[in-house]
C-alpha positions in Angstrom: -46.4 -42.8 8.8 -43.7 -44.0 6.3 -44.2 -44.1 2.9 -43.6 -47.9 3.1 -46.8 -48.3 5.3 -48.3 -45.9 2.9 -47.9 -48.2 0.3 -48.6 -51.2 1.7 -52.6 -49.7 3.0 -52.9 -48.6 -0.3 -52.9 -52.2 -2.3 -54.2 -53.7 0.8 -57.2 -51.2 0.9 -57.5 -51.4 -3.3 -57.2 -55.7 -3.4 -60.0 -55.1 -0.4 -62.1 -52.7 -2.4 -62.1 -55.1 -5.2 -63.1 -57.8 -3.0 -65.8 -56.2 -1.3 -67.1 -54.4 -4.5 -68.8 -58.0 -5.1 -71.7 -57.8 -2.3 -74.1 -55.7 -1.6 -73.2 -53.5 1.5 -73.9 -55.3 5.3 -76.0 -53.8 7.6 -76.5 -55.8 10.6 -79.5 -56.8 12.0 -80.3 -57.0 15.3 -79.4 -59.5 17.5 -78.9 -60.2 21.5 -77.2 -56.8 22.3 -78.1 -54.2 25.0 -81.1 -51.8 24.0 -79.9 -48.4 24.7 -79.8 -45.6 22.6 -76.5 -44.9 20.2 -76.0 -43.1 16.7 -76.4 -46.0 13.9 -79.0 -47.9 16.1 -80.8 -50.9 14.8 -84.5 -50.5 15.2 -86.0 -53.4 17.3 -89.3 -53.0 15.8 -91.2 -52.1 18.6 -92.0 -48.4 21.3 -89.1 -47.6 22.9 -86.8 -45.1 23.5 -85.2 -43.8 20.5 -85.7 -41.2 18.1 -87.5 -42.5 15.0 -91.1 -42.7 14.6 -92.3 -45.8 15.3 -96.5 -45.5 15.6 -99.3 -43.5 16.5 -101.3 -45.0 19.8 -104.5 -44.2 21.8 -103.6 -42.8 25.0 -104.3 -44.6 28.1 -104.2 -44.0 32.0 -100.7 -43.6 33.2 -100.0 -40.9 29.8 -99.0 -37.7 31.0 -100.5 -34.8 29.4 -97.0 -33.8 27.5 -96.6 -37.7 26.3 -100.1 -36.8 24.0 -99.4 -35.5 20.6 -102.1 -33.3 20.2 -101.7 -32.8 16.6 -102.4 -35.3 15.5 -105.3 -35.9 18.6 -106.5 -32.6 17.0 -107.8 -34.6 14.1 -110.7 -36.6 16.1 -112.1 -37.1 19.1 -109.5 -39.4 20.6 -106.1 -38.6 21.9 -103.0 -40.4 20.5 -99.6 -40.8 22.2 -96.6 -40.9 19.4 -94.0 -43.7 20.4 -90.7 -43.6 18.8 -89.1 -47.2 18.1 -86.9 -48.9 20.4 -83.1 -49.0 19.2 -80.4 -50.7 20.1 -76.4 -50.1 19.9 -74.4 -52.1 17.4 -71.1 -51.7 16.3 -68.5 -54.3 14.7 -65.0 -55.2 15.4 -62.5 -57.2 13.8 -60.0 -59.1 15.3 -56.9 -60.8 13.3 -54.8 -63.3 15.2 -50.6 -62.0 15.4 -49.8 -65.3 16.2 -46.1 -66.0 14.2 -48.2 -69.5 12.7 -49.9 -66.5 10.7 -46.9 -66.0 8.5 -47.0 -69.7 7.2 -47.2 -69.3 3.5 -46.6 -73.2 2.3 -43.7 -75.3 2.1 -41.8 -72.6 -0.7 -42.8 -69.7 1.5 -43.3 -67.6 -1.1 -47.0 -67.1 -1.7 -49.9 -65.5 -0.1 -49.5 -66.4 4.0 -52.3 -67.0 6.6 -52.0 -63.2 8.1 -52.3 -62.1 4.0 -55.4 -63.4 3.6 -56.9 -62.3 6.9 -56.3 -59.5 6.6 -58.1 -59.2 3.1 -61.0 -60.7 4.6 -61.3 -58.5 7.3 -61.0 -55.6 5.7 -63.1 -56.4 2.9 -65.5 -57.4 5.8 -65.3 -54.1 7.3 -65.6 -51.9 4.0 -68.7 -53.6 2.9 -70.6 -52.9 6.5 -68.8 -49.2 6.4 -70.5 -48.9 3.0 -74.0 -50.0 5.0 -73.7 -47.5 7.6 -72.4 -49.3 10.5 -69.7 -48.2 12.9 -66.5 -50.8 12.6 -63.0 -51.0 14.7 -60.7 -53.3 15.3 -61.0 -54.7 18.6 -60.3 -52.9 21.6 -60.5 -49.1 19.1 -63.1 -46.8 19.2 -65.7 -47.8 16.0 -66.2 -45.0 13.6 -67.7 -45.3 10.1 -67.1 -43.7 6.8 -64.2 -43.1 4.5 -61.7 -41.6 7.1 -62.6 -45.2 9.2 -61.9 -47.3 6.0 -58.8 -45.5 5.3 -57.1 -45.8 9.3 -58.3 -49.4 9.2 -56.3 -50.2 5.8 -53.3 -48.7 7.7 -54.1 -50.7 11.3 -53.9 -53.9 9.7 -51.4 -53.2 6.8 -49.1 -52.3 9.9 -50.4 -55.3 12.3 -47.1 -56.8 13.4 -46.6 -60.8 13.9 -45.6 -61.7 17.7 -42.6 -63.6 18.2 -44.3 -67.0 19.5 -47.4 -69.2 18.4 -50.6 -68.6 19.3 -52.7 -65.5 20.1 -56.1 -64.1 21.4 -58.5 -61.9 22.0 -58.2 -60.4 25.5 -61.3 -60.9 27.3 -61.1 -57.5 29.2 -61.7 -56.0 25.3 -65.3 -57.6 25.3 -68.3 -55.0 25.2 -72.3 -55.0 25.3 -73.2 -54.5 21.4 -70.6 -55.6 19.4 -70.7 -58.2 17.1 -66.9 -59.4 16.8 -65.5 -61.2 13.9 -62.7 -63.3 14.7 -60.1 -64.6 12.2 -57.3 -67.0 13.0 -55.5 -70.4 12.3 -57.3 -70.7 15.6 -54.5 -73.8 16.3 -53.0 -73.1 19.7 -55.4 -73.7 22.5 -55.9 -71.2 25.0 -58.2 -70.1 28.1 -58.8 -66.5 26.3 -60.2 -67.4 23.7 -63.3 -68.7 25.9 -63.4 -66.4 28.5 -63.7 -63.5 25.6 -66.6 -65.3 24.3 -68.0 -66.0 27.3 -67.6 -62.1 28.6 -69.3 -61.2 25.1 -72.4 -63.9 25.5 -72.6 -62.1 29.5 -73.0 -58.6 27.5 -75.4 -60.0 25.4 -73.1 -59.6 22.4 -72.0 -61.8 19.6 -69.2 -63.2 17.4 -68.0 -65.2 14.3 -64.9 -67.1 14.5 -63.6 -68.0 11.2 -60.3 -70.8 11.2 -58.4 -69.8 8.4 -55.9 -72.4 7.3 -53.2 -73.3 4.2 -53.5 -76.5 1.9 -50.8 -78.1 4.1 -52.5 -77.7 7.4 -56.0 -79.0 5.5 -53.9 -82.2 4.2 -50.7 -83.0 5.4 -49.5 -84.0 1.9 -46.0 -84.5 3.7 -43.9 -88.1 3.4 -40.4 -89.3 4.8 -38.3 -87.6 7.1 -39.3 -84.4 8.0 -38.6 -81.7 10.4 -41.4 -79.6 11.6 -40.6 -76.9 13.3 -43.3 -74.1 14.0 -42.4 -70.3 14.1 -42.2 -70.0 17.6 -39.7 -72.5 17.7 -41.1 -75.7 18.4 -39.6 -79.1 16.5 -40.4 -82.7 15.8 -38.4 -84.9 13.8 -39.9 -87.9 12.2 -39.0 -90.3 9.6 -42.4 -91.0 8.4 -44.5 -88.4 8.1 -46.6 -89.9 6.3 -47.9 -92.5 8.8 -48.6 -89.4 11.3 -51.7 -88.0 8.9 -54.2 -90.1 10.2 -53.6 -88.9 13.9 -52.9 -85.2 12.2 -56.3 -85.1 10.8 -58.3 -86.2 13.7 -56.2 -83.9 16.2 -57.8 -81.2 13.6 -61.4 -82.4 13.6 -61.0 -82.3 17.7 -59.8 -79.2 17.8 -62.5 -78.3 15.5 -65.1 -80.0 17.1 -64.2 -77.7 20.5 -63.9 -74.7 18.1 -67.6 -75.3 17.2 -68.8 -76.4 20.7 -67.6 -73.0 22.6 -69.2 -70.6 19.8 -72.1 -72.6 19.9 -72.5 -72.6 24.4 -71.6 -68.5 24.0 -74.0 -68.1 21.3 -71.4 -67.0 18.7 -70.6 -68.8 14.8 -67.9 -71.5 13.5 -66.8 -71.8 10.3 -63.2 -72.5 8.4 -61.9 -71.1 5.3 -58.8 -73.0 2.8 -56.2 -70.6 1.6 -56.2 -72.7 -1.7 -59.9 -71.5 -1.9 -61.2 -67.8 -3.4 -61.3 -65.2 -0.5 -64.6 -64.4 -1.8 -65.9 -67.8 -0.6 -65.2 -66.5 3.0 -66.6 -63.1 2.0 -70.2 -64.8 1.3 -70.3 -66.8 3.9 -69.5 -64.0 6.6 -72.1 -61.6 5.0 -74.3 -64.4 5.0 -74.2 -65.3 8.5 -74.0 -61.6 10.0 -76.9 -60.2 8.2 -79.0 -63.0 9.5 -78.5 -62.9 12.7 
C-alpha cells in the first residue's frame, strides 16, 4: 500500500466519518432473504432454528423427550419445550459504478466529480450499518464488520480505479441469497446486467437500492450555442444549438428514469436519484430511511 493510497483512505474515511456521525447507526431489518442460520442474524420473530431464546411452549405429541426443558417443566405440572427464534442471514454490499462518466465533475472540471461523491455516500453508508452491527462488503468481497472492515473499505474505494469506456455494472454472477445491495451510479448507459443482477437477487430472495447519482449539468442541460459533447469514452456530437436539444434531453432522462424505477420495482428492489449540487447528507437520509424499513 503506498503512502498516496494511505492518504487518500484517510480523508475519505475522516469526510465519511463526519458524514455518517449524523444518524443513528443502521441495522437492517429483515426482509425477503433466505432463513438460515449466520452470525449477525436478524430475528424473524418467530420458533425457528437459531440460537436466541425465543419462548417457552407446552409440549405436544411429536416432542421428543430431549426437545422438553425440564427446568423449567420442573416448576408445575406441565412440560414446556424452549424454542429459540428463527434467524435469518443478512449482510450488505455496496456497489459504486467505474464507469469513466463517473469522473464528470462540471463544465470547469475542477470540483467534486460523480465517483467523489459516491464514494462518500457509500462509505458513509457502510460506516453507519458497521456501527449497528451488520456485516458490509463491497460487492463480490467477503462482508466483515468492525473497525478493521471500515478501515479496508476506506482503502477499496479510495483505490477503485475508473474503466476506460462509459458505462458499467454489476455482474449478475456476484448476486447472493441475503444481501441487501446498494447500488450507486450515474446509472446513464443502458445495459442487460444491470437487470439480470437484479433479477438473480429477487430469485435469491435478496434485495437492493439503486440510487442515480447525477451533476447539475446532467439535471439541467443549462448548455446554449455550439457545443461539442463528447463523453469520456469517447463518444461526440456537435451541435450548433444546444439549446433547442433540452427538451428531448430531459425527456430521454425521465425515460430512462422511468425504466430505472420500473426494473427495481418488478425485482422488488428501490429507485431513487440524488443532485451533486445537493448535501450528501440528503442521500444519506433517504438511504437509512429506506433500508431500515424494509
Amino acid at each position: 500500500m503506498s503512502a498516496g493510497s494511505a492518504s487518500s483512505a484517510a480523508i475519505l474515511r475522516a469526510r465519511a466519518e463526519a458524514a455518517a456521525g449524523a444518524l443513528p447507526p443502521l441495522i437492517l431489518t429483515r426482509g425477503p432473504v433466505a432463513a438460515t442460520v449466520a452470525p449477525g442474524g436478524h430475528g424473524l420473530r418467530r420458533a425457528g432454528t437459531g440460537e436466541d431464546f425465543w419462548q417457552y411452549r407446552p409440549a405436544h405429541e411429536g416432542d421428543t423427550a430431549r426437545a422438553i426443558d425440564w427446568r423449567r417443566s420442573a416448576r408445575g405440572d406441565a412440560q414446556f419445550v424452549r424454542d429459540r427464534e428463527r434467524q435469518t442471514a443478512r449482510t450488505a454490499a455496496i456497489w459504486i459504478g467505474r464507469g469513466a462518466g463517473m469522473a464528470y465533475a462540471g463544465q470547469g472540471a475542477a470540483g467534486e466529480t460523480k465517483q467523489d461523491r459516491a464514494r462518500l455516500i457509500g462509505l458513509s453508508l457502510a460506516l453507519s450499518m458497521l456501527r449497528g452491527g451488520e456485516r458490509v462488503s463491497l460487492l463480490g468481497r467477503a462482508p466483515g464488520g468492525g473497525n478493521v472492515q471500515a478501515g479496508q473499505l476506506s482503502l477499496d474505494l479510495a483505490g477503485q480505479a475508473l474503466l476506460p469506456g462509459d458505462g458499467d455494472a454489476p455482474d449478475p454472477a456476484m448476486a447472493r441469497p441475503g444481501q441487501v445491495v446498494v447500488l450507486i451510479d450515474d446509472f446513464l448507459v443502458e445495459t442487460p446486467l444491470l437487470a439480470q443482477f437484479l433479477g438473480n437477487l429477487s430469485g435469491f430472495g435478496s434485495t437492493a437500492v439503486l440510487l442515480q447519482l447525477l451533476h447539475p449539468d446532467e439535471e439541467e442541460f443549462p448548455f446554449g450555442g455550439a457545443v461539442r459533447f463528447e463523453t469520456a469514452g469517447g463518444l461526440r456530437h456537435d451541435t450548433r444549438d444546444a439549446e433547442g436539444l433540452r427538451m428531448a434531453y430531459r425527456a430521454r432522462l425521465a425515460a430512462r428514469r422511468e425504466d430505472l424505477s420500473r426494473m427495481a420495482t418488478q425485482a422488488g428492489a428501490l429507485f431513487g436519484t440524488h443532485d451533486l449540487g445537493r448535501p450528501a447528507s440528503e442521500a444519506l437520509i433517504w438511504l437509512h430511511g429506506v433500508l431500515a424499513a424494509r
